[in-house]
PDB file with one MODEL, atoms N, CA, C and O in Angstrom:
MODEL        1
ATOM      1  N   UNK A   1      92.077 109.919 252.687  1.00  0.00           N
ATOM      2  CA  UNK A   1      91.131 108.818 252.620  1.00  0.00           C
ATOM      3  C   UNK A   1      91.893 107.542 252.265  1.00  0.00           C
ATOM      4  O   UNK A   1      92.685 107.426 251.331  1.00  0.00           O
ATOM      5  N   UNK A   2      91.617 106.807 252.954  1.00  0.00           N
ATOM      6  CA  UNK A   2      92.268 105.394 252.757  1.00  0.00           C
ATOM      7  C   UNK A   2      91.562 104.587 251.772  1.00  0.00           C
ATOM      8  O   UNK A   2      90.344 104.505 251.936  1.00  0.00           O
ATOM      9  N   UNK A   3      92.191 103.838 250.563  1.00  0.00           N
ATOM     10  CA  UNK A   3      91.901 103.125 249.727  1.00  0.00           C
ATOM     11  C   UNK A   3      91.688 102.098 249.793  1.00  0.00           C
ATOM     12  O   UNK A   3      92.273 101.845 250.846  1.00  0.00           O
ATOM     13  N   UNK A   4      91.071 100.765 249.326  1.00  0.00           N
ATOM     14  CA  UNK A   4      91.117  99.226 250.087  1.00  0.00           C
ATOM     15  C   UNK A   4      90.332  98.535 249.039  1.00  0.00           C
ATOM     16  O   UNK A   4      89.187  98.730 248.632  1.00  0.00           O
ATOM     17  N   UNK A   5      91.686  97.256 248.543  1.00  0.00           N
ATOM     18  CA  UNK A   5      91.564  96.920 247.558  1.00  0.00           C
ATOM     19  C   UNK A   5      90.899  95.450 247.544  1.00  0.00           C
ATOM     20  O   UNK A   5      91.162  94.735 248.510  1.00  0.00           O
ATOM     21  N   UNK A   6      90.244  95.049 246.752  1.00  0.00           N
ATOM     22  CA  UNK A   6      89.463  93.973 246.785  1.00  0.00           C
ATOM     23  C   UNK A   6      89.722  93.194 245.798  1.00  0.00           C
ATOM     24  O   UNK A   6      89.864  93.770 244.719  1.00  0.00           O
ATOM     25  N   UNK A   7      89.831  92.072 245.804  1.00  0.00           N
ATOM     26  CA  UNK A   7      90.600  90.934 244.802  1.00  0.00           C
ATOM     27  C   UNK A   7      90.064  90.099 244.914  1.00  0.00           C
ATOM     28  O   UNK A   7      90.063  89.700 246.079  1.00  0.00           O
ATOM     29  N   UNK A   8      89.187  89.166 243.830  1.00  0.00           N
ATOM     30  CA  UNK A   8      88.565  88.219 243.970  1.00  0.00           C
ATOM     31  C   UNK A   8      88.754  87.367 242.970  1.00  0.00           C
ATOM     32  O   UNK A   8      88.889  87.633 241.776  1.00  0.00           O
ATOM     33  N   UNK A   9      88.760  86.298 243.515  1.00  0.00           N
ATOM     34  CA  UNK A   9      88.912  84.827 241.995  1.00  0.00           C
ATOM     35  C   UNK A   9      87.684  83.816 242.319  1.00  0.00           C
ATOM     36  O   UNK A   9      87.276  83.415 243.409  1.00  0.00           O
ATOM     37  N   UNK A  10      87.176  83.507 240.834  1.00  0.00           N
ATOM     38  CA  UNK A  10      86.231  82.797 240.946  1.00  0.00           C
ATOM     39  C   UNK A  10      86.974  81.215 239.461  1.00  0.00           C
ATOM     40  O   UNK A  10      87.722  81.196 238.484  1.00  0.00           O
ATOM     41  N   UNK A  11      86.191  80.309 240.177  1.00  0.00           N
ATOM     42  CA  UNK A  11      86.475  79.273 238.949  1.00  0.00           C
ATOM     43  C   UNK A  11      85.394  78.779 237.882  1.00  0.00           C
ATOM     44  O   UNK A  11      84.729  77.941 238.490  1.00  0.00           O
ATOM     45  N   UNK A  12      84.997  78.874 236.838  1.00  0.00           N
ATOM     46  CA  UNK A  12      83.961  78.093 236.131  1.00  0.00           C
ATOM     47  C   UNK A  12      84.368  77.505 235.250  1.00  0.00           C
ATOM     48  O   UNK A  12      85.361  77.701 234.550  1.00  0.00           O
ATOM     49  N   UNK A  13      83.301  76.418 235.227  1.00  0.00           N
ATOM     50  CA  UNK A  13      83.661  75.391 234.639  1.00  0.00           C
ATOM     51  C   UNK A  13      83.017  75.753 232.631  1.00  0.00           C
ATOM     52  O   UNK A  13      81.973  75.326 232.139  1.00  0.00           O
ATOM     53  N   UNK A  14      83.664  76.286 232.205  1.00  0.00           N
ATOM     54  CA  UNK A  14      83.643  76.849 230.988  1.00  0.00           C
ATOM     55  C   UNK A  14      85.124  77.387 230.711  1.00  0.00           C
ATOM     56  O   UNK A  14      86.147  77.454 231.392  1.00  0.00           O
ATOM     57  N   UNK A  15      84.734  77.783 229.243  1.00  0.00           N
ATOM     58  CA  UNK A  15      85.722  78.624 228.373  1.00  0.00           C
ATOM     59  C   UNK A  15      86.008  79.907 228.932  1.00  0.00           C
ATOM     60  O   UNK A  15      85.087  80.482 229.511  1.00  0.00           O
ATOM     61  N   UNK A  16      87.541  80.655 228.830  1.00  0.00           N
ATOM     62  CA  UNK A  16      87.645  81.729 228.913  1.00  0.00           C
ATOM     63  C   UNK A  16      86.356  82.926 227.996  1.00  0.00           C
ATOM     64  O   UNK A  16      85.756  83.858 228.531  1.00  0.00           O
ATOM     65  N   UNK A  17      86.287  82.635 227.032  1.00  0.00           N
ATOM     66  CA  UNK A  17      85.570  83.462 226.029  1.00  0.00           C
ATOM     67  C   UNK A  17      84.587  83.520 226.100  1.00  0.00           C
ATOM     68  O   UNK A  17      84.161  84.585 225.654  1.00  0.00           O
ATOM     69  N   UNK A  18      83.551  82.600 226.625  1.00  0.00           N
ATOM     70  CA  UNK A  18      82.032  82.356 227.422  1.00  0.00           C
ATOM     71  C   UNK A  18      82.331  83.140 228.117  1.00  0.00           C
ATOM     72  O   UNK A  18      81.937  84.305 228.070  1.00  0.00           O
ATOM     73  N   UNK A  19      83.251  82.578 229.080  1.00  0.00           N
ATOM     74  CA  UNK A  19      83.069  83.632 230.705  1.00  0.00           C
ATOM     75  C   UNK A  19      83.465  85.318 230.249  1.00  0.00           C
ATOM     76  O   UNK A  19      83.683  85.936 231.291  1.00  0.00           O
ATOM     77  N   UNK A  20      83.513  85.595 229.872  1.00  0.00           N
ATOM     78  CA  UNK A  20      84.202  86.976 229.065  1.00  0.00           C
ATOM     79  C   UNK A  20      82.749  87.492 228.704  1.00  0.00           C
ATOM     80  O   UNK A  20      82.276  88.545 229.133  1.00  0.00           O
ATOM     81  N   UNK A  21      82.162  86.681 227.928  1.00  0.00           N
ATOM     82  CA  UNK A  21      81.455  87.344 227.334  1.00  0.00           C
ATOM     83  C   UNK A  21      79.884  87.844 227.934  1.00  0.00           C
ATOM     84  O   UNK A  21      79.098  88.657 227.448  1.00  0.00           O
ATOM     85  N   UNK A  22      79.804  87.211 228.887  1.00  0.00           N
ATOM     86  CA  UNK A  22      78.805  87.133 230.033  1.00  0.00           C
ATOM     87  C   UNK A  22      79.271  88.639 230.950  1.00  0.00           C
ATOM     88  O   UNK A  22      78.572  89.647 230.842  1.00  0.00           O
ATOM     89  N   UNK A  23      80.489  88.618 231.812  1.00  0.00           N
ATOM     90  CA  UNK A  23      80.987  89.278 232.395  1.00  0.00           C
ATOM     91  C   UNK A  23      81.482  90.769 232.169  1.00  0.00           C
ATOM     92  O   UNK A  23      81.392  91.677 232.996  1.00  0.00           O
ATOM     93  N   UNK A  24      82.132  90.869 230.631  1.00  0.00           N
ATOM     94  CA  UNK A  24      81.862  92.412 230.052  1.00  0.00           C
ATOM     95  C   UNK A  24      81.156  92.930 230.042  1.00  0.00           C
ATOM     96  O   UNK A  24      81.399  94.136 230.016  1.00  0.00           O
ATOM     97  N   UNK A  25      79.694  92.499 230.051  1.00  0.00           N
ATOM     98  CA  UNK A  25      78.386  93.128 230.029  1.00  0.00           C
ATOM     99  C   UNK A  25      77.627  93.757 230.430  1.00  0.00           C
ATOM    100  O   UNK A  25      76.473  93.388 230.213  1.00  0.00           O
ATOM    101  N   UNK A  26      77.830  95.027 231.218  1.00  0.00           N
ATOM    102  CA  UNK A  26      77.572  96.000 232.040  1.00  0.00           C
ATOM    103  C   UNK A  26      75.850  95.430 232.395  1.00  0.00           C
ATOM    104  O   UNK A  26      75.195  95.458 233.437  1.00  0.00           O
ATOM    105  N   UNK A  27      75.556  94.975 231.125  1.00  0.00           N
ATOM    106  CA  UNK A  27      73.430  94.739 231.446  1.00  0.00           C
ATOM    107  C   UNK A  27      73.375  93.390 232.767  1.00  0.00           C
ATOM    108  O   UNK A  27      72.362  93.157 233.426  1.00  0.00           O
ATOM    109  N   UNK A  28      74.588  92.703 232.907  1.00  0.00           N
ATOM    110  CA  UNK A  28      74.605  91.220 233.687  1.00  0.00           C
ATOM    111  C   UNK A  28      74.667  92.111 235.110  1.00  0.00           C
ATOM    112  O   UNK A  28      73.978  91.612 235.999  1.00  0.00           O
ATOM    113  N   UNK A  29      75.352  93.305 235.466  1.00  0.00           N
ATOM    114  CA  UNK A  29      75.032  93.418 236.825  1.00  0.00           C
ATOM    115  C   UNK A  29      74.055  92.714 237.518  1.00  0.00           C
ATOM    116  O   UNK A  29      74.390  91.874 238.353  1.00  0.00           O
ATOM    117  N   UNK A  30      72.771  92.975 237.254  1.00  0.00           N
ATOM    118  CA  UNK A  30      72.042  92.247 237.999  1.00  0.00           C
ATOM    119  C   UNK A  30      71.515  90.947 238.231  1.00  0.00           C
ATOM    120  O   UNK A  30      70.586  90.409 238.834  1.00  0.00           O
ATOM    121  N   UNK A  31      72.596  90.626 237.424  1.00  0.00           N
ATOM    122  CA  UNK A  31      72.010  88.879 237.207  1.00  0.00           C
ATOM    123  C   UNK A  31      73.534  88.103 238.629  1.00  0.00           C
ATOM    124  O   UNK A  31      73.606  87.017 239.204  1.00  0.00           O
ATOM    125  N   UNK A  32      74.480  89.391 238.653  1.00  0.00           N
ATOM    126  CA  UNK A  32      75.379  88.805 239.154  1.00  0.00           C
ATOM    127  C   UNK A  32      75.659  89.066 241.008  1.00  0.00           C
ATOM    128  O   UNK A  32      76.326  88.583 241.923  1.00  0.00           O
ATOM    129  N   UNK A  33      74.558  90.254 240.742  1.00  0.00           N
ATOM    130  CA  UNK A  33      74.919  90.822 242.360  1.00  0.00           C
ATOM    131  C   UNK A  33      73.547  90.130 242.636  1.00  0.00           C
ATOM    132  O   UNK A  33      72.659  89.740 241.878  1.00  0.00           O
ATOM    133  N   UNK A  34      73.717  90.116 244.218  1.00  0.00           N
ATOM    134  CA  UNK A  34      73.157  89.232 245.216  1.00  0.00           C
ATOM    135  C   UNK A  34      71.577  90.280 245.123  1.00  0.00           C
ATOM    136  O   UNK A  34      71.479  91.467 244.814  1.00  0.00           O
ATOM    137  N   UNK A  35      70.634  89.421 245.469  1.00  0.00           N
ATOM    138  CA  UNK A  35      69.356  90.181 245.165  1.00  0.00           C
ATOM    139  C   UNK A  35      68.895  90.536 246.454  1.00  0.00           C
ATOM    140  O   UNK A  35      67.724  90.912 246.418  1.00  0.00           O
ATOM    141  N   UNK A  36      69.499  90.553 247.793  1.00  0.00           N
ATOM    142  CA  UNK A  36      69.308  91.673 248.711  1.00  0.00           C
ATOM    143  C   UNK A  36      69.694  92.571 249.064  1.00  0.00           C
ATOM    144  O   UNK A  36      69.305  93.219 250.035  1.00  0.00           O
ATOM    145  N   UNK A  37      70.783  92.862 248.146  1.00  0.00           N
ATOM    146  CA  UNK A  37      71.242  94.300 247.679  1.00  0.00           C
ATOM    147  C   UNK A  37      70.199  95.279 247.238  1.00  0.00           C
ATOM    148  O   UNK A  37      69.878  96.352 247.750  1.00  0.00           O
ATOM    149  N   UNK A  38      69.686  94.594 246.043  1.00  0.00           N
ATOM    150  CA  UNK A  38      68.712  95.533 245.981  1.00  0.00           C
ATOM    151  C   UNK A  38      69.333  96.449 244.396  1.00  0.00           C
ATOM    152  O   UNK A  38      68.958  97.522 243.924  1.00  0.00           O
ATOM    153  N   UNK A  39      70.142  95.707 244.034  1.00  0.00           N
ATOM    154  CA  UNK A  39      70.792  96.716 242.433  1.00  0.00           C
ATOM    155  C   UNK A  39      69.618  97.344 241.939  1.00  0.00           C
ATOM    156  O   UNK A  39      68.525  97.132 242.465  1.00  0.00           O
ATOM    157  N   UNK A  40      69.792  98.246 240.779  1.00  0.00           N
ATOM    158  CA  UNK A  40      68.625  98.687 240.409  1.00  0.00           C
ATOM    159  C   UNK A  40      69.918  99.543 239.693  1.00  0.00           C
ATOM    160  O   UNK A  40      70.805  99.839 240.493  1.00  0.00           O
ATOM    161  N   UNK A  41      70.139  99.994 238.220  1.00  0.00           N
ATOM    162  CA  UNK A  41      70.948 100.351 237.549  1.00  0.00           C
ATOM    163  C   UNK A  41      69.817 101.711 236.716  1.00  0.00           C
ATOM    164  O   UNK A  41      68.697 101.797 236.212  1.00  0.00           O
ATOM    165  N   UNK A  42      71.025 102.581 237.015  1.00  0.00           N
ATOM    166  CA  UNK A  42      70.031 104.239 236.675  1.00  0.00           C
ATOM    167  C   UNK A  42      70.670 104.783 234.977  1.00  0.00           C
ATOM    168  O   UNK A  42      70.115 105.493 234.139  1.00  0.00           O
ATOM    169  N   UNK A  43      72.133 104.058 234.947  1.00  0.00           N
ATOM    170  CA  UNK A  43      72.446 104.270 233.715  1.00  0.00           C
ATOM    171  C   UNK A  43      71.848 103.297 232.488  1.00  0.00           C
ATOM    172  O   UNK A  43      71.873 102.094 232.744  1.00  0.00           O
ATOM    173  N   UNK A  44      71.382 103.640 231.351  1.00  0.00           N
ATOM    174  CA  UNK A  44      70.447 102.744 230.676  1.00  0.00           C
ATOM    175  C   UNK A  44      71.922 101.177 229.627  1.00  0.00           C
ATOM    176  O   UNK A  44      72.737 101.343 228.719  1.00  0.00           O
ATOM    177  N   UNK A  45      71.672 100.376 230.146  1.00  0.00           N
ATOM    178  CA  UNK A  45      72.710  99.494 229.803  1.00  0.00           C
ATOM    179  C   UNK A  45      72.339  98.212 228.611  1.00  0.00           C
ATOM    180  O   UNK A  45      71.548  97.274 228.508  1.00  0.00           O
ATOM    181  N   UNK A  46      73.373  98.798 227.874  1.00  0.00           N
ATOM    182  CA  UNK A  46      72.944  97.575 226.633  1.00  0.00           C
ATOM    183  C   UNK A  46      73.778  96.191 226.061  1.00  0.00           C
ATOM    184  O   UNK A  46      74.552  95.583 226.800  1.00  0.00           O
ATOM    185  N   UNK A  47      73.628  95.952 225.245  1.00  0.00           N
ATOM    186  CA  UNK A  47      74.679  94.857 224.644  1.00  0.00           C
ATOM    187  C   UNK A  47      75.770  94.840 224.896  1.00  0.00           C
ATOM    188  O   UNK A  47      76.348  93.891 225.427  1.00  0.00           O
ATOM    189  N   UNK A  48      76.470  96.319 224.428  1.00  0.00           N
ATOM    190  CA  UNK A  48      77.899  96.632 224.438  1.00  0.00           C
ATOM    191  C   UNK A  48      78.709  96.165 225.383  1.00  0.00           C
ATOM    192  O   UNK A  48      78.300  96.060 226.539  1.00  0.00           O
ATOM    193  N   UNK A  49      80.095  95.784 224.997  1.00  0.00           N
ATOM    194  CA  UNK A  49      81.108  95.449 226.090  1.00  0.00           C
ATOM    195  C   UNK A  49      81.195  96.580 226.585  1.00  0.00           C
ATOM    196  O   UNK A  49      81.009  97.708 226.128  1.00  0.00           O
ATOM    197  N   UNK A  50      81.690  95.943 228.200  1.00  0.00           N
ATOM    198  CA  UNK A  50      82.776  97.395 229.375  1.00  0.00           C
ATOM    199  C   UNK A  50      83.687  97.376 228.286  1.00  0.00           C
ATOM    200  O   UNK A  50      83.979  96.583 227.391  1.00  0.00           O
ATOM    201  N   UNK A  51      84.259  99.199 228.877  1.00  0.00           N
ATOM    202  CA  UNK A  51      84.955  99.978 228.031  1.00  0.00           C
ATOM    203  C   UNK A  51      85.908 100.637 229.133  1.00  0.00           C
ATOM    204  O   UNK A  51      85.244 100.895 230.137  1.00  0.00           O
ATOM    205  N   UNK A  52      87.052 100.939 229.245  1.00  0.00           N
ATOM    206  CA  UNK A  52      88.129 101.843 229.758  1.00  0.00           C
ATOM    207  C   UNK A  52      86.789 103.404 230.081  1.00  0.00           C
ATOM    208  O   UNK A  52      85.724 103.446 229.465  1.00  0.00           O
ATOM    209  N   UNK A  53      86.986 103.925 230.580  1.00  0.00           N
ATOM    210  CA  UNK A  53      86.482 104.917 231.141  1.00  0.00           C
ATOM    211  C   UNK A  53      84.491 104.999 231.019  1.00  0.00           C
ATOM    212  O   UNK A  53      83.616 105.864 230.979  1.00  0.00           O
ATOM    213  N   UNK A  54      84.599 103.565 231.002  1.00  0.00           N
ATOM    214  CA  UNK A  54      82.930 103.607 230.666  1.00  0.00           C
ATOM    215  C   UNK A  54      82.254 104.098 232.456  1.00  0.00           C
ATOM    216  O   UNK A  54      82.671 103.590 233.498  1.00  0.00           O
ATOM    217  N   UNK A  55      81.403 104.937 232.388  1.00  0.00           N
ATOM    218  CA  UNK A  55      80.735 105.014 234.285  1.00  0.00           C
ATOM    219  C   UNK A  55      79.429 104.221 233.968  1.00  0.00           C
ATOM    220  O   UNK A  55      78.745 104.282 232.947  1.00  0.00           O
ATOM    221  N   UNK A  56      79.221 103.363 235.232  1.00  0.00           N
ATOM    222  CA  UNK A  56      77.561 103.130 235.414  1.00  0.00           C
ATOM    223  C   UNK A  56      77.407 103.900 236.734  1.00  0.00           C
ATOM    224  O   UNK A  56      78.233 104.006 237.641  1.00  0.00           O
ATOM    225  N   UNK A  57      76.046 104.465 236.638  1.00  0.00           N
ATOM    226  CA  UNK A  57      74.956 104.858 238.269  1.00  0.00           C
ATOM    227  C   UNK A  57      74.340 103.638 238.279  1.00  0.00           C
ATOM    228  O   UNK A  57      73.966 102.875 237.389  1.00  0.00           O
ATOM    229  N   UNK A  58      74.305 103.607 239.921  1.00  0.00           N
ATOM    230  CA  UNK A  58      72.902 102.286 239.680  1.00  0.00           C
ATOM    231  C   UNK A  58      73.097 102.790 241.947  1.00  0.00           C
ATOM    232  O   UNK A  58      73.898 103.409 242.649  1.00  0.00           O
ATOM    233  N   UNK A  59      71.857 102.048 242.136  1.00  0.00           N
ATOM    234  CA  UNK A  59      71.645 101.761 243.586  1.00  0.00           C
ATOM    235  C   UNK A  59      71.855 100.692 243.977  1.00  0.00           C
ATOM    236  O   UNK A  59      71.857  99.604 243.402  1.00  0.00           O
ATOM    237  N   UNK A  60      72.172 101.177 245.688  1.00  0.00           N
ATOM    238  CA  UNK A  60      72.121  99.213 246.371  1.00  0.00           C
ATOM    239  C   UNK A  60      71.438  99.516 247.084  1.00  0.00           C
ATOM    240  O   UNK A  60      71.025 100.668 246.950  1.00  0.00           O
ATOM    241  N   UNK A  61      70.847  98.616 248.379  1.00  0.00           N
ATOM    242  CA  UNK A  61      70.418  98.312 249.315  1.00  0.00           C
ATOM    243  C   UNK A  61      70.854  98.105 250.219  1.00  0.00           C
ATOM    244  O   UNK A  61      70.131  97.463 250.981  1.00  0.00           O
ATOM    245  N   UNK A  62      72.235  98.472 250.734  1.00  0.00           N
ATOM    246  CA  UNK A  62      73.117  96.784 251.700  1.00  0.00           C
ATOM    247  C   UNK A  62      72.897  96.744 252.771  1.00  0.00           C
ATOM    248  O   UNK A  62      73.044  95.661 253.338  1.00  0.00           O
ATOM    249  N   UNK A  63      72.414  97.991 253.580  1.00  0.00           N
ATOM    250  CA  UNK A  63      71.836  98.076 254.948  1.00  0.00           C
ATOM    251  C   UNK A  63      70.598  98.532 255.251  1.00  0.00           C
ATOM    252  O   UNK A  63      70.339  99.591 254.679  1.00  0.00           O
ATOM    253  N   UNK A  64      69.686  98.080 255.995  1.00  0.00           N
ATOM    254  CA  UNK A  64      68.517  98.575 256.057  1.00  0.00           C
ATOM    255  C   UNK A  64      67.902  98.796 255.557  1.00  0.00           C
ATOM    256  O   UNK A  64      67.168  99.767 255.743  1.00  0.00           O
ATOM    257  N   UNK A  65      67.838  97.914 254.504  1.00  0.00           N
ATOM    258  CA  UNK A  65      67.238  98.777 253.297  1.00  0.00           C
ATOM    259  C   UNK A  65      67.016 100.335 252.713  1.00  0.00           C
ATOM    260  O   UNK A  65      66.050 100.788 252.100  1.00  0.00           O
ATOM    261  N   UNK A  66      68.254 100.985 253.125  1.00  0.00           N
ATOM    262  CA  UNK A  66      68.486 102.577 252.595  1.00  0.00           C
ATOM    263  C   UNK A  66      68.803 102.277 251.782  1.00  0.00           C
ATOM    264  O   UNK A  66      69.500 101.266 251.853  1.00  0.00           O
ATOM    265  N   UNK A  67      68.540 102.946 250.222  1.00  0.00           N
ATOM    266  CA  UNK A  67      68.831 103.279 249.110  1.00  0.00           C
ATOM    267  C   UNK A  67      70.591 103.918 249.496  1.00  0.00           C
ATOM    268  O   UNK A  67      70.729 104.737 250.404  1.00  0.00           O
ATOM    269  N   UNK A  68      71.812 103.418 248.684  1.00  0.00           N
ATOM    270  CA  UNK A  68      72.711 104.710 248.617  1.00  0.00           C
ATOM    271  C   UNK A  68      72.738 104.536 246.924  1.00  0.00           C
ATOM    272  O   UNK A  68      72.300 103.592 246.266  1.00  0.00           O
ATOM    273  N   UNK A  69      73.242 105.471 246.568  1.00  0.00           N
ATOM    274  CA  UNK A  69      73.750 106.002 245.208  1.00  0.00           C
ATOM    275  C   UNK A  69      75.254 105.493 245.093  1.00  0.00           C
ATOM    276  O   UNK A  69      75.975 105.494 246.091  1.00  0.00           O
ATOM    277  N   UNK A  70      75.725 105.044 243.809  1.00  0.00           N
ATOM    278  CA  UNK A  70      77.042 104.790 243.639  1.00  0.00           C
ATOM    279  C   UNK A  70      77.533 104.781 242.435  1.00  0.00           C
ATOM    280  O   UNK A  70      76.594 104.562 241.669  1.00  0.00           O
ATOM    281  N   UNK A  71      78.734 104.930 241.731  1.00  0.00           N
ATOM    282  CA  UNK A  71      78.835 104.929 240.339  1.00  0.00           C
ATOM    283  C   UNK A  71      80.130 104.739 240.544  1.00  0.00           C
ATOM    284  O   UNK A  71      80.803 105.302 241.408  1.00  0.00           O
ATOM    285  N   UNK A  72      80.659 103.605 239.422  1.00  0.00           N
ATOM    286  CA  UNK A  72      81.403 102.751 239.180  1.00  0.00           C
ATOM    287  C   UNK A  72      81.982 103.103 237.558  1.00  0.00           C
ATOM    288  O   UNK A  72      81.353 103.178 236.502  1.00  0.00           O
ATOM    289  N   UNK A  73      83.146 103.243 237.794  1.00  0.00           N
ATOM    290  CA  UNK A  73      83.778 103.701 236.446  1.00  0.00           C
ATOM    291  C   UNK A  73      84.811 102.342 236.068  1.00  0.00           C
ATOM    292  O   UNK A  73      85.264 101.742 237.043  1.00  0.00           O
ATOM    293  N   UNK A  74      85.115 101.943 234.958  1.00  0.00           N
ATOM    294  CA  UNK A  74      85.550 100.976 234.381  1.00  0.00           C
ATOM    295  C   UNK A  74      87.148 101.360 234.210  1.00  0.00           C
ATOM    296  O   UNK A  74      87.213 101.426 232.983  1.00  0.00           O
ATOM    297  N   UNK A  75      88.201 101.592 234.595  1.00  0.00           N
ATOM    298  CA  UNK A  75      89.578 101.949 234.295  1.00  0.00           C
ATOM    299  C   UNK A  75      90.135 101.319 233.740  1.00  0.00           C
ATOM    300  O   UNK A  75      91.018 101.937 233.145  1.00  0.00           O
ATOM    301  N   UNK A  76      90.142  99.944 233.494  1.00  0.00           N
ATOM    302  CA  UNK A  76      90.726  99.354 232.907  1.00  0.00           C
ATOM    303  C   UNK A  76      90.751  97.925 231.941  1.00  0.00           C
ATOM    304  O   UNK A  76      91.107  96.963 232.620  1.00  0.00           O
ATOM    305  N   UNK A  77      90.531  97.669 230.890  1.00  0.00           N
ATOM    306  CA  UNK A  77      90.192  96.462 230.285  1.00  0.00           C
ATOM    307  C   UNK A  77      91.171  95.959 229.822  1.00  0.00           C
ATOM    308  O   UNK A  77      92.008  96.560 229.148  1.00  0.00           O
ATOM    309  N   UNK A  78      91.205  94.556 230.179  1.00  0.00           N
ATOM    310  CA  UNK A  78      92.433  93.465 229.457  1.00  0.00           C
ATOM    311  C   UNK A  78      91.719  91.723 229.205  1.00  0.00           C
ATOM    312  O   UNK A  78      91.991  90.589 229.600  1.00  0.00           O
ATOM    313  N   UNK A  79      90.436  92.527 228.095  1.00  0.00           N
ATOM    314  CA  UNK A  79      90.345  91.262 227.447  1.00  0.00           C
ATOM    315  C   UNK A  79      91.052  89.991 226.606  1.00  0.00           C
ATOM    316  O   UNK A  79      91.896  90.047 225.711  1.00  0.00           O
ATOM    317  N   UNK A  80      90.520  89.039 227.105  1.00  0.00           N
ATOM    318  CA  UNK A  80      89.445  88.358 227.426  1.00  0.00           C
ATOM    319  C   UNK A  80      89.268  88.073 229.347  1.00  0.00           C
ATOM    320  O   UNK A  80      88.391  87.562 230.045  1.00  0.00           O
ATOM    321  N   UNK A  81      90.553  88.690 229.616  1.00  0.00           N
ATOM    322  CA  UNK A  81      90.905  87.704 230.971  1.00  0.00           C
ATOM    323  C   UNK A  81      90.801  88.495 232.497  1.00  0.00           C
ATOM    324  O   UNK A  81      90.792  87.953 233.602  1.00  0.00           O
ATOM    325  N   UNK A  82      90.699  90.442 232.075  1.00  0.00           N
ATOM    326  CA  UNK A  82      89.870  90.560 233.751  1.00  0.00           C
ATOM    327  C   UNK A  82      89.866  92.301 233.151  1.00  0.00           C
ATOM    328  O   UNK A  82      90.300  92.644 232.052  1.00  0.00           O
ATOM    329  N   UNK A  83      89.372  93.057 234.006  1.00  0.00           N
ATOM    330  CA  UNK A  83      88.795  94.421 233.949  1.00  0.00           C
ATOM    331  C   UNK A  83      89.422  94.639 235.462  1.00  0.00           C
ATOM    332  O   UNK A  83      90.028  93.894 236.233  1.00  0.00           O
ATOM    333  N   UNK A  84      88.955  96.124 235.524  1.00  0.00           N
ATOM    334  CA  UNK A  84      89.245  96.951 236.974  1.00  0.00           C
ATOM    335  C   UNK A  84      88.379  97.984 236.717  1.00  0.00           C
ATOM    336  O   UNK A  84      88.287  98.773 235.777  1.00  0.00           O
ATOM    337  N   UNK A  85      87.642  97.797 237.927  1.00  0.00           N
ATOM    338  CA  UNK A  85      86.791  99.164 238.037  1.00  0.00           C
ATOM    339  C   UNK A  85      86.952 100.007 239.313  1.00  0.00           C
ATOM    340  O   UNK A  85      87.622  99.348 240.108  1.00  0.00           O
ATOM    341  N   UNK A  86      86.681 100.947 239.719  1.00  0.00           N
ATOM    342  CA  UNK A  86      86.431 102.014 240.665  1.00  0.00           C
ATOM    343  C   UNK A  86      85.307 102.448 240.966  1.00  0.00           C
ATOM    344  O   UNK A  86      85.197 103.361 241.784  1.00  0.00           O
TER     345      UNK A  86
ENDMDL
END
């Protein structure tokens, strides 16, 4: 199976530590993905920062509106300044 890596940079006009603190937040998924996706998060998500081996479940939408299932595991944290997930 072929792997394919995705790299993205964004700029805001704020503090590192704002933007950090918004973005660790496993509960912001849905404030951050596009709302014809269709997110809908099955793992129950709270305050807490992402964590190194933390998993979320949650659904999308992205075609046709079919439901798929997906879960996203957190591998790696290097606060304040970026994460890696799978």
């Amino acid at each position: 199976m072929k792997i394919y890596n995705l790299h993205r940079e964004q700029y805001l006009h704020m503090e590192v530590a704002e933007a950090w603190q918004f973005f660790s937040q496993a509960k912001n998924l849905s404030k951050i993905t596009p709302e014809e996706m269709g997110f809908v998060a099955l793992t129950q998500l709270d305050d807490s920062p992402i964590y190194s081996g933390m998993k979320i479940d949650y659904t999308v939408r992205p075609l046709f509106k079919i439901p798929m299932h997906r879960t996203t595991e957190i591998k790696k944290v290097e606060a304040p300044n970026k994460f890696m997930d799978k």
